[in-house]
N, CA, C and O atoms as a GROMACS GRO file, in nm:
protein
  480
    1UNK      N    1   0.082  -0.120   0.000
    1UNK     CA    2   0.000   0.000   0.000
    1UNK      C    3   0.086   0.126   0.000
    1UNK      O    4   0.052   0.233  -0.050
    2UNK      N    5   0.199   0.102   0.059
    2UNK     CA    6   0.255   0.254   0.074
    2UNK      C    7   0.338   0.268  -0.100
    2UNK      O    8   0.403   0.363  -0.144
    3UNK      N    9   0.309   0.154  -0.159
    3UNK     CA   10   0.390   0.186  -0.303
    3UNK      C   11   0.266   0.313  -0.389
    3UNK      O   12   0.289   0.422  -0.441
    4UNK      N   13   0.135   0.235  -0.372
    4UNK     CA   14   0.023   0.301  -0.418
    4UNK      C   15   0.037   0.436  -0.333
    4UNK      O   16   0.107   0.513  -0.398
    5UNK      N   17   0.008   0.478  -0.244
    5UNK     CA   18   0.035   0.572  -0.170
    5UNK      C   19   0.150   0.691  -0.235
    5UNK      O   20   0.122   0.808  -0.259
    6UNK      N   21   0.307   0.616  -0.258
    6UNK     CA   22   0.371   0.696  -0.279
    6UNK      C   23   0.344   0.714  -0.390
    6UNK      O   24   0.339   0.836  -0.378
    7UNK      N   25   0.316   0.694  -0.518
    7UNK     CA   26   0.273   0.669  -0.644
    7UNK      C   27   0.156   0.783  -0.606
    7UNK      O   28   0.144   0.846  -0.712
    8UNK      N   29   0.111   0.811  -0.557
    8UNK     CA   30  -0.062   0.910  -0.597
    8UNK      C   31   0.030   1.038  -0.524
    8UNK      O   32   0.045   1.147  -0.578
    9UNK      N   33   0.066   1.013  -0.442
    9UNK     CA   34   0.162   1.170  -0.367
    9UNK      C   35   0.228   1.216  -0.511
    9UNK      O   36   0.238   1.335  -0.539
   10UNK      N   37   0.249   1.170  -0.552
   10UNK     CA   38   0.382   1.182  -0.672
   10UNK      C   39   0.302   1.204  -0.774
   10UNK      O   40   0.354   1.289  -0.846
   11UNK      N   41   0.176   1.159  -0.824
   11UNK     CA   42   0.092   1.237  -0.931
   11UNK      C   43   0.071   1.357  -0.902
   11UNK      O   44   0.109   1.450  -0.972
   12UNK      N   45  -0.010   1.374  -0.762
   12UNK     CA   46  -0.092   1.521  -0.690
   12UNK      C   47   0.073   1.558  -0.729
   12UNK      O   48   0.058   1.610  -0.839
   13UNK      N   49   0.186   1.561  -0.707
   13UNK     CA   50   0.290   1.677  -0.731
   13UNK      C   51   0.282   1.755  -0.858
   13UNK      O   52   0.279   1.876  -0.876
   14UNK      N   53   0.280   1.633  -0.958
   14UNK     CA   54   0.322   1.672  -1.078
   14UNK      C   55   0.161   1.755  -1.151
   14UNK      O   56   0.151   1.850  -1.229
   15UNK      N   57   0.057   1.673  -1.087
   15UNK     CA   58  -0.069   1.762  -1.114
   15UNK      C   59  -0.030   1.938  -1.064
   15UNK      O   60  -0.063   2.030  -1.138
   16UNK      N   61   0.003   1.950  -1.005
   16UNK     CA   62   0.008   2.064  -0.895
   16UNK      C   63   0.155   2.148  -0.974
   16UNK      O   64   0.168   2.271  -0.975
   17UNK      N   65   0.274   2.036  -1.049
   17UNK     CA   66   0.344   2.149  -1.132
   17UNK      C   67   0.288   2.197  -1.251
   17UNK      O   68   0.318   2.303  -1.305
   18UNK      N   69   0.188   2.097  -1.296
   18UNK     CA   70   0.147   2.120  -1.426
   18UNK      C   71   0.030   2.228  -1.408
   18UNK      O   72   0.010   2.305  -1.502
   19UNK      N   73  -0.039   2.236  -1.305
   19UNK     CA   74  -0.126   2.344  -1.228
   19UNK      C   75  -0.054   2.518  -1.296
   19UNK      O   76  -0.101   2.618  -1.349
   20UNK      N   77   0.112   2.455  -1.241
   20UNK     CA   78   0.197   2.612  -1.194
   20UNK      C   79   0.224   2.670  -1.354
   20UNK      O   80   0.200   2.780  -1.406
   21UNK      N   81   0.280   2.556  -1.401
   21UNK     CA   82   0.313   2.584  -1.541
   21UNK      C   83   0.214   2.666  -1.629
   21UNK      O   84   0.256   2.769  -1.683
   22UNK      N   85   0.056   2.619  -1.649
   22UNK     CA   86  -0.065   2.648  -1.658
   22UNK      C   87  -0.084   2.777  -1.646
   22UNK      O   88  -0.069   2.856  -1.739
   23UNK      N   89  -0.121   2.810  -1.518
   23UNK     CA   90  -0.112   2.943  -1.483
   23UNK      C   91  -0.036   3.045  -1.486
   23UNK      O   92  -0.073   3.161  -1.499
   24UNK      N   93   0.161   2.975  -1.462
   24UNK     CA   94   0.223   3.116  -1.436
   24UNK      C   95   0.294   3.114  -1.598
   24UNK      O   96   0.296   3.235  -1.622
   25UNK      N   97   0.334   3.067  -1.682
   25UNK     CA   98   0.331   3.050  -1.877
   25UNK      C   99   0.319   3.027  -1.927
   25UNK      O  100   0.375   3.038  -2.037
   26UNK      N  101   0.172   2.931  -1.874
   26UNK     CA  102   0.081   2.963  -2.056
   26UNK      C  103  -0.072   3.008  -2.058
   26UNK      O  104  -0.157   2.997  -2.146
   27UNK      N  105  -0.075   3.059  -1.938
   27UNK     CA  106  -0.211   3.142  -1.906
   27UNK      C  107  -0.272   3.236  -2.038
   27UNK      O  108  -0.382   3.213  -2.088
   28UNK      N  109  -0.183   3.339  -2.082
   28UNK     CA  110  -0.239   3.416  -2.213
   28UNK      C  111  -0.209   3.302  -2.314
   28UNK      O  112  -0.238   3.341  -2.427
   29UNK      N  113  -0.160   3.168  -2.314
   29UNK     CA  114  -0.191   3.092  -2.458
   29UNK      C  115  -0.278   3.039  -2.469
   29UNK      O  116  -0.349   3.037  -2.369
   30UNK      N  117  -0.311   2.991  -2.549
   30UNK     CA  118  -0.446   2.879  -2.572
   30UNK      C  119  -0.473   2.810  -2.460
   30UNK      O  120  -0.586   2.826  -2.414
   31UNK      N  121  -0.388   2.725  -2.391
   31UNK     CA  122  -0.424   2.623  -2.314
   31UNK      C  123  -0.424   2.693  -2.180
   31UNK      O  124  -0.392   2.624  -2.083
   32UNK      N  125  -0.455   2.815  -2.161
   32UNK     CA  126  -0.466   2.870  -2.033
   32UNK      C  127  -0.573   2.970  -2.034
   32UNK      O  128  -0.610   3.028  -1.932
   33UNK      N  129  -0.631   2.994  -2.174
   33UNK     CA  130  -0.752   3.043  -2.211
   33UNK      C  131  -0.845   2.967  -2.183
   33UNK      O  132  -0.958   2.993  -2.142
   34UNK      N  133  -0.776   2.834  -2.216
   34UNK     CA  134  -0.921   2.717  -2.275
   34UNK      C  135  -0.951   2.665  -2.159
   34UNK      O  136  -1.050   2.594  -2.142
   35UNK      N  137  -0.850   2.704  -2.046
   35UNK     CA  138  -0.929   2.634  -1.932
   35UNK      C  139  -1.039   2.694  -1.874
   35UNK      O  140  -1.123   2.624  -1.817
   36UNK      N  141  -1.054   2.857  -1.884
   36UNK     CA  142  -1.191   2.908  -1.852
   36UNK      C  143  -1.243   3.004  -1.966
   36UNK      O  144  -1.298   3.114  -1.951
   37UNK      N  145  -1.212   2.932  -2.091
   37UNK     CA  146  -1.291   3.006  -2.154
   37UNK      C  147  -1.244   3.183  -2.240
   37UNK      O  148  -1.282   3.242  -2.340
   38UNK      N  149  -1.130   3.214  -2.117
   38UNK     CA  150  -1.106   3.336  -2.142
   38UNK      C  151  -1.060   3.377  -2.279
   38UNK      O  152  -0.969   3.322  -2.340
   39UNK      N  153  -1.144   3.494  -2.327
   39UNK     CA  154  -1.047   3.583  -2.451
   39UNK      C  155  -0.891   3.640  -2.437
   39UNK      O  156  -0.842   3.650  -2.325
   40UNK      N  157  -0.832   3.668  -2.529
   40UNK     CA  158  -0.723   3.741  -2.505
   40UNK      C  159  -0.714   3.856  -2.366
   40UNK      O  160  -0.632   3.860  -2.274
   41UNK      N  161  -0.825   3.939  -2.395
   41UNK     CA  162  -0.774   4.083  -2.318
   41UNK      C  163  -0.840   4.014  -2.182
   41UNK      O  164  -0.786   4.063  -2.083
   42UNK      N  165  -0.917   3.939  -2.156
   42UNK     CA  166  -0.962   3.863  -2.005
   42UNK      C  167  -0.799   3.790  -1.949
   42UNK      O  168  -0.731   3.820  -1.850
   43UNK      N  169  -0.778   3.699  -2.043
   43UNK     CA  170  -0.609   3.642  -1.957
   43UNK      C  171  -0.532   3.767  -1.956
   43UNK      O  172  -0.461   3.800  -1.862
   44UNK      N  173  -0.546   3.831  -2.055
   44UNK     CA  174  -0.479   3.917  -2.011
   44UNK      C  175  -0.448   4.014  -1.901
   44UNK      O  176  -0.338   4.046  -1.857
   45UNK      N  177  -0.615   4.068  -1.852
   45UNK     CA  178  -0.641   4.135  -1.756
   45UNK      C  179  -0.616   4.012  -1.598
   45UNK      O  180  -0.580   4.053  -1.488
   46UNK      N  181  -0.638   3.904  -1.623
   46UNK     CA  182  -0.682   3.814  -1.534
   46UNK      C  183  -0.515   3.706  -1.495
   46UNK      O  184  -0.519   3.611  -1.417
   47UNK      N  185  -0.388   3.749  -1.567
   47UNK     CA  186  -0.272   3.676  -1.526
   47UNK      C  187  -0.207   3.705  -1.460
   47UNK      O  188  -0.145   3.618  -1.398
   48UNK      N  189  -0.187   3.811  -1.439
   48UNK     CA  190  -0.125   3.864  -1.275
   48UNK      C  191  -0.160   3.758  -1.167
   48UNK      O  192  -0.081   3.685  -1.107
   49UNK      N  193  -0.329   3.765  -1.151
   49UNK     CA  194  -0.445   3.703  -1.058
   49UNK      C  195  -0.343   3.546  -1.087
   49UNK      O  196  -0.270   3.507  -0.996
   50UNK      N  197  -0.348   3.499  -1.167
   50UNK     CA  198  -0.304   3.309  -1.213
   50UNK      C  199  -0.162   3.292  -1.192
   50UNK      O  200  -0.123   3.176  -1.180
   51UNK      N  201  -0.105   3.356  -1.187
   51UNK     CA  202   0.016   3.312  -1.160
   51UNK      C  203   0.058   3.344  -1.033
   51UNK      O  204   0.157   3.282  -0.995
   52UNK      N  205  -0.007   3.452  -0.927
   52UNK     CA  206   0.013   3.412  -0.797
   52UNK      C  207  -0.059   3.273  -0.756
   52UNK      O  208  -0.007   3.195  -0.676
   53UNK      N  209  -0.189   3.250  -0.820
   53UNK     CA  210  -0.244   3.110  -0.796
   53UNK      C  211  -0.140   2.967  -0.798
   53UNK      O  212  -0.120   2.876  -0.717
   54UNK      N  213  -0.081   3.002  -0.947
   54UNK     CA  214   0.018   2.915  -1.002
   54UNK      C  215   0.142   2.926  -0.905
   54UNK      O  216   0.174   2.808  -0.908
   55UNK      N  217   0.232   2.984  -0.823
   55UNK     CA  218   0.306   3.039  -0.715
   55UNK      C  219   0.250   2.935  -0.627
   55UNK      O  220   0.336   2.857  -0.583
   56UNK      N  221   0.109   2.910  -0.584
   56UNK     CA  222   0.104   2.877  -0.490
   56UNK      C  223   0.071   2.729  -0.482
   56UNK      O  224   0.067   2.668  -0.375
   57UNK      N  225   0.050   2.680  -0.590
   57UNK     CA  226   0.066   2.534  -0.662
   57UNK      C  227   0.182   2.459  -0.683
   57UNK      O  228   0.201   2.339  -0.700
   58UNK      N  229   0.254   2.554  -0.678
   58UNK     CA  230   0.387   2.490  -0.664
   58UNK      C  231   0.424   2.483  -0.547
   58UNK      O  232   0.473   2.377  -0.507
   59UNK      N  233   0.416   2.551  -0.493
   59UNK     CA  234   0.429   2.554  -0.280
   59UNK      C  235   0.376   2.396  -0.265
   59UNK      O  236   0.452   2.313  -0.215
   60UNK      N  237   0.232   2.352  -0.313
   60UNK     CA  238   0.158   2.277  -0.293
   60UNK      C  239   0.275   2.150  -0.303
   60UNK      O  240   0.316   2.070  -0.219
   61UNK      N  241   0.316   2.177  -0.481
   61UNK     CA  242   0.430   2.005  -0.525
   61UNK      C  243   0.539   2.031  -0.420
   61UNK      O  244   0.546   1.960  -0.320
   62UNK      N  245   0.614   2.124  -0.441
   62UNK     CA  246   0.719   2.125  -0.377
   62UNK      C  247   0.708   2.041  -0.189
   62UNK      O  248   0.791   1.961  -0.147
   63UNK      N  249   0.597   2.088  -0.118
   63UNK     CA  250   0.552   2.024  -0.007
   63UNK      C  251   0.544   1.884  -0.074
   63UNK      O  252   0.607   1.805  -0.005
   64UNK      N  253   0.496   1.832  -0.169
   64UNK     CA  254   0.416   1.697  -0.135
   64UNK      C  255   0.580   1.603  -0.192
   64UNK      O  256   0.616   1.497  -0.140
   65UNK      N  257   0.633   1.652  -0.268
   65UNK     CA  258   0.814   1.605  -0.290
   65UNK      C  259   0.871   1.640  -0.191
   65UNK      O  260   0.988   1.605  -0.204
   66UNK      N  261   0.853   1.700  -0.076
   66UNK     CA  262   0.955   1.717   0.051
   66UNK      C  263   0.900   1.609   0.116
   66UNK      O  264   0.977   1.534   0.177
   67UNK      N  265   0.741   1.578   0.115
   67UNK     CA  266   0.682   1.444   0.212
   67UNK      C  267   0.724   1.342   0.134
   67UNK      O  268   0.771   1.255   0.208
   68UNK      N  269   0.730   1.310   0.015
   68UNK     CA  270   0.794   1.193  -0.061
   68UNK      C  271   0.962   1.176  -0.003
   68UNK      O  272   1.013   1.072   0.041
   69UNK      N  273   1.020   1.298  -0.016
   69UNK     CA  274   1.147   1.280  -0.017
   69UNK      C  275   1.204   1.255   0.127
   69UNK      O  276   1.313   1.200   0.140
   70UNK      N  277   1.111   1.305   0.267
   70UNK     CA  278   1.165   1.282   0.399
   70UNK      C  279   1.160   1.142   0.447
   70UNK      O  280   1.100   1.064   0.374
   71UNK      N  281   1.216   1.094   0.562
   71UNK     CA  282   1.240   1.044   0.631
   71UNK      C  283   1.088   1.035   0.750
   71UNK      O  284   1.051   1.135   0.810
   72UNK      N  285   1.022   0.906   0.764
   72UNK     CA  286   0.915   0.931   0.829
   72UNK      C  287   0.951   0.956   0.970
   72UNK      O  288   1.074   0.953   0.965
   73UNK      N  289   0.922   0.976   1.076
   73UNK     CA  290   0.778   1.055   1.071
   73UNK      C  291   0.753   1.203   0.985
   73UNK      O  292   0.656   1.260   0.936
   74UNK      N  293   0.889   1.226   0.996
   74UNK     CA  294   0.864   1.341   0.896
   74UNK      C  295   0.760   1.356   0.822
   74UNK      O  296   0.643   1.392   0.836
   75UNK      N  297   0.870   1.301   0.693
   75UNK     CA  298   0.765   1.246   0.551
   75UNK      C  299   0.634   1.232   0.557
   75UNK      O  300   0.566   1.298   0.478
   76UNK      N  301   0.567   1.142   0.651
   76UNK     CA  302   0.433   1.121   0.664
   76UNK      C  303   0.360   1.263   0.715
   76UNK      O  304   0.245   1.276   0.673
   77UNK      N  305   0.396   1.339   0.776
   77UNK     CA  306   0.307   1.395   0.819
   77UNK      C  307   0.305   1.565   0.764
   77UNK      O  308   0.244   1.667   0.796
   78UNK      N  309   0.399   1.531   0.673
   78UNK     CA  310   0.444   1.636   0.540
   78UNK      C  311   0.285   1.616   0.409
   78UNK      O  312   0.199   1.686   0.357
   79UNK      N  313   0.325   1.487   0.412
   79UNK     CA  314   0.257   1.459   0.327
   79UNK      C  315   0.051   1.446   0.341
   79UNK      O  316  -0.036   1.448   0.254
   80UNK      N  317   0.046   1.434   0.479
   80UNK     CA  318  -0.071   1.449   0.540
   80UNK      C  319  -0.131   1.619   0.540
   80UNK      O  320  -0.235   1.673   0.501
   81UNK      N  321  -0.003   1.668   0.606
   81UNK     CA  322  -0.071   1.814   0.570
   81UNK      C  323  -0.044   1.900   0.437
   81UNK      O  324  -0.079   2.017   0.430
   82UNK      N  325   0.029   1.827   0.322
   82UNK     CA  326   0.003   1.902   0.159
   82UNK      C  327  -0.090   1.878   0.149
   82UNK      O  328  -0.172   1.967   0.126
   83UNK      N  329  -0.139   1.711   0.166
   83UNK     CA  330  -0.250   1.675   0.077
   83UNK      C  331  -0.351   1.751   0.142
   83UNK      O  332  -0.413   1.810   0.054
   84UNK      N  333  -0.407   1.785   0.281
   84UNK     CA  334  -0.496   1.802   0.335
   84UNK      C  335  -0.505   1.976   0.257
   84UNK      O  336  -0.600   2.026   0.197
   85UNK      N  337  -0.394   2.025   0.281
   85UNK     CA  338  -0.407   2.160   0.207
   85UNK      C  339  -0.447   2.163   0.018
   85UNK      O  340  -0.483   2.254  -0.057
   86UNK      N  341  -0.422   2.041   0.001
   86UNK     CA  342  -0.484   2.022  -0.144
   86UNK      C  343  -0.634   2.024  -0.140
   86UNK      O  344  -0.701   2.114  -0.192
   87UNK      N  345  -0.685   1.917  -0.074
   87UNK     CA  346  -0.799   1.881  -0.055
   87UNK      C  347  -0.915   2.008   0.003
   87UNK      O  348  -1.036   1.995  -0.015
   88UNK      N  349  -0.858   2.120   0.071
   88UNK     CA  350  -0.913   2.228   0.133
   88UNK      C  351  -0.937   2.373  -0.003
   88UNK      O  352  -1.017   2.464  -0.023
   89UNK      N  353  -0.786   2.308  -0.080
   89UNK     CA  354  -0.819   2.429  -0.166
   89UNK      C  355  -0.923   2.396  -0.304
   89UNK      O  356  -1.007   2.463  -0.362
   90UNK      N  357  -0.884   2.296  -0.316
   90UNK     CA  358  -0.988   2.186  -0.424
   90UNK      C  359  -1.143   2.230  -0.409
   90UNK      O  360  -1.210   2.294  -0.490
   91UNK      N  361  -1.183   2.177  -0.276
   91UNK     CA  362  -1.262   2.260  -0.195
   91UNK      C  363  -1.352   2.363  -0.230
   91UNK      O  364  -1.459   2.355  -0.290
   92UNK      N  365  -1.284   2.473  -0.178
   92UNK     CA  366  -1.308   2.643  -0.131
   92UNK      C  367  -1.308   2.680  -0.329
   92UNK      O  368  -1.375   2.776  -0.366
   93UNK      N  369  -1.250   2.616  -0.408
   93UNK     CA  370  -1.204   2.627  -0.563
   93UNK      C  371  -1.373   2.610  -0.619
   93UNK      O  372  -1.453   2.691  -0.665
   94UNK      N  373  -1.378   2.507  -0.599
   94UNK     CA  374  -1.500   2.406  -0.647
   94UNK      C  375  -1.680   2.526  -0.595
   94UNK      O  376  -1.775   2.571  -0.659
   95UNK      N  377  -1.652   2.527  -0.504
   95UNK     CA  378  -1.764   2.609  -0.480
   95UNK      C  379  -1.726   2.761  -0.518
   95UNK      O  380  -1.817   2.826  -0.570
   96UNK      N  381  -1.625   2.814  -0.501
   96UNK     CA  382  -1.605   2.996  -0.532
   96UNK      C  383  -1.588   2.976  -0.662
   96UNK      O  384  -1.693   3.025  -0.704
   97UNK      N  385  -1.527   2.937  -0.761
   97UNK     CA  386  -1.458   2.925  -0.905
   97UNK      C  387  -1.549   2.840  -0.991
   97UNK      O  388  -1.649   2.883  -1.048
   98UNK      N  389  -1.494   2.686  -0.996
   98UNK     CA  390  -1.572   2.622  -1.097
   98UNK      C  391  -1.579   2.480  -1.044
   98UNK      O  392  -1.475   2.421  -1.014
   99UNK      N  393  -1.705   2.418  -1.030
   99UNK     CA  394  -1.715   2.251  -0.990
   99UNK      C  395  -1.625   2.172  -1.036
   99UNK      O  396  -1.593   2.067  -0.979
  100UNK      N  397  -1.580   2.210  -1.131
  100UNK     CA  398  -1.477   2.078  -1.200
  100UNK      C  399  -1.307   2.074  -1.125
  100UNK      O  400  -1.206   2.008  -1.150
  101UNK      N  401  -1.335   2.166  -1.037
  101UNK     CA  402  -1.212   2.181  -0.963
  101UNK      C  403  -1.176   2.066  -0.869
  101UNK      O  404  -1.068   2.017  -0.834
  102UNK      N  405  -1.358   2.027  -0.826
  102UNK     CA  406  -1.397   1.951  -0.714
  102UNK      C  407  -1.308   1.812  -0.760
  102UNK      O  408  -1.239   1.752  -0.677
  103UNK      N  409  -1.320   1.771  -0.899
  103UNK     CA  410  -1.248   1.699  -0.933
  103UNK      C  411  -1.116   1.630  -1.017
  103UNK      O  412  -1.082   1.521  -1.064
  104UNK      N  413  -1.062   1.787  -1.003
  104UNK     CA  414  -0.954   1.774  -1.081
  104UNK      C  415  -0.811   1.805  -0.992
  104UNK      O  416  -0.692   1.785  -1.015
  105UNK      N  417  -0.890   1.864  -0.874
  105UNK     CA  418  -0.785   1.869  -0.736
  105UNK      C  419  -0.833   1.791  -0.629
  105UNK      O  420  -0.797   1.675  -0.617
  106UNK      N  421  -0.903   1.838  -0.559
  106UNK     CA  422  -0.987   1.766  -0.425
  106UNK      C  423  -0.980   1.619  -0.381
  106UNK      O  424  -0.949   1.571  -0.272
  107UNK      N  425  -1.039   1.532  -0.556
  107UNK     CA  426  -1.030   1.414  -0.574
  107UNK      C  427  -0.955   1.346  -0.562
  107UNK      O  428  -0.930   1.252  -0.486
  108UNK      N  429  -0.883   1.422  -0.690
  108UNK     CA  430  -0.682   1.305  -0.632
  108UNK      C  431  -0.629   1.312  -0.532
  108UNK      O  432  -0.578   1.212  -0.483
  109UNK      N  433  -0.624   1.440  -0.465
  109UNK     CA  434  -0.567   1.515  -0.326
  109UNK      C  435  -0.628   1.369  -0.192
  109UNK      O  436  -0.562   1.291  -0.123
  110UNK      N  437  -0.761   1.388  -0.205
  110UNK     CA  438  -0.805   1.295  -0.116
  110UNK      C  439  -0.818   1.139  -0.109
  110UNK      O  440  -0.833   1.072  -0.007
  111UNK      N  441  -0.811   1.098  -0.234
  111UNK     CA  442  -0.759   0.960  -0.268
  111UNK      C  443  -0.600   0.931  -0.223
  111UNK      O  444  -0.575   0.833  -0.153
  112UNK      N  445  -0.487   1.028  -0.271
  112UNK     CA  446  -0.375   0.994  -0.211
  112UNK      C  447  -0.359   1.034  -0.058
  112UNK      O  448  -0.279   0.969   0.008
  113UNK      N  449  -0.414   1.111  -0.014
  113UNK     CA  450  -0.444   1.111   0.182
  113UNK      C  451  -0.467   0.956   0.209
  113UNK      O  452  -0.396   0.876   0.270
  114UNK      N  453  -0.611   0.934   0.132
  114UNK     CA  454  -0.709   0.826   0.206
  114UNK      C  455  -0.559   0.672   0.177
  114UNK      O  456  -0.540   0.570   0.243
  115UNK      N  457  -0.496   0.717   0.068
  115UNK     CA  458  -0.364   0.592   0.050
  115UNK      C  459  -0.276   0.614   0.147
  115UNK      O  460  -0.275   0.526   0.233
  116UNK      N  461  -0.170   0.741   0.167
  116UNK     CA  462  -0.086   0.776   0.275
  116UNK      C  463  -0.175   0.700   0.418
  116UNK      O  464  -0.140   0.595   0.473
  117UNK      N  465  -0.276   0.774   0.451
  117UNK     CA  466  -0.342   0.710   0.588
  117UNK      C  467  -0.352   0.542   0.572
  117UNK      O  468  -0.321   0.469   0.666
  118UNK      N  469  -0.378   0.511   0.501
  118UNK     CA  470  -0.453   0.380   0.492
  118UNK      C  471  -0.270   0.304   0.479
  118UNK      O  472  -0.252   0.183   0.493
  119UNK      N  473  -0.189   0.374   0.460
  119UNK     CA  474  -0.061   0.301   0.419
  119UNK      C  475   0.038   0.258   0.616
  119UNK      O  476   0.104   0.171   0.674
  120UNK      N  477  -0.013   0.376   0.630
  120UNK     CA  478   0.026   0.398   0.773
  120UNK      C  479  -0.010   0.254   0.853
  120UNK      O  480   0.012   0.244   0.973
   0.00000   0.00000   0.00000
């Protein structure tokens, strides 16, 4: 279990760089339009706003590769409170922003918790 475990910590990271990437350079391209839709002069007006988001998505990987990378108890309880901070922002995302957040963060976030715990 803790292989599955470390394996889903290690997606939520790379979800969470690909989050940063998203937001903090390629927000005014296509694929950072297309995630909400936005016109040019909207990402435009609206990327400042995404790339502190994106800033803070990476805080997110960088935590959940310091809980991969420590030494338990460490590690474990690194990794208990990224994910839980995943799962909170997934969250607060899903209801203020857009439902599909509910499952494009929240979900994985709380599946690899419910693995970390369940690995324990």
């Amino acid at each position: 279990m803790e292989i599955v475990a470390n394996v889903l910590v290690g997606l939520v990271a790379v979800l969470h760089m690909y989050i940063l990437v998203l937001e903090m350079f390629l927000w005014q391209r296509k694929p950072g339009r297309g995630l909400h839709g936005f016109d040019p002069e909207t990402a435009r007006a609206t990327a400042p706003l995404a790339a502190n988001q994106g800033l803070y998505n990476g805080f997110l990987a960088a935590g959940l590769v310091w809980g991969l990378l420590a030494a338990d108890p460490t590690g474990f309880r690194v990794q208990v409170f990224f994910l839980s901070c995943v799962v909170v922002a997934g969250v607060f995302g899903a209801t203020t922003a857009n439902r599909r957040i509910l499952f494009a963060q929240a979900l994985p976030g709380a599946l690899a918790l419910a693995a970390v715990l369940a690995a324990r």
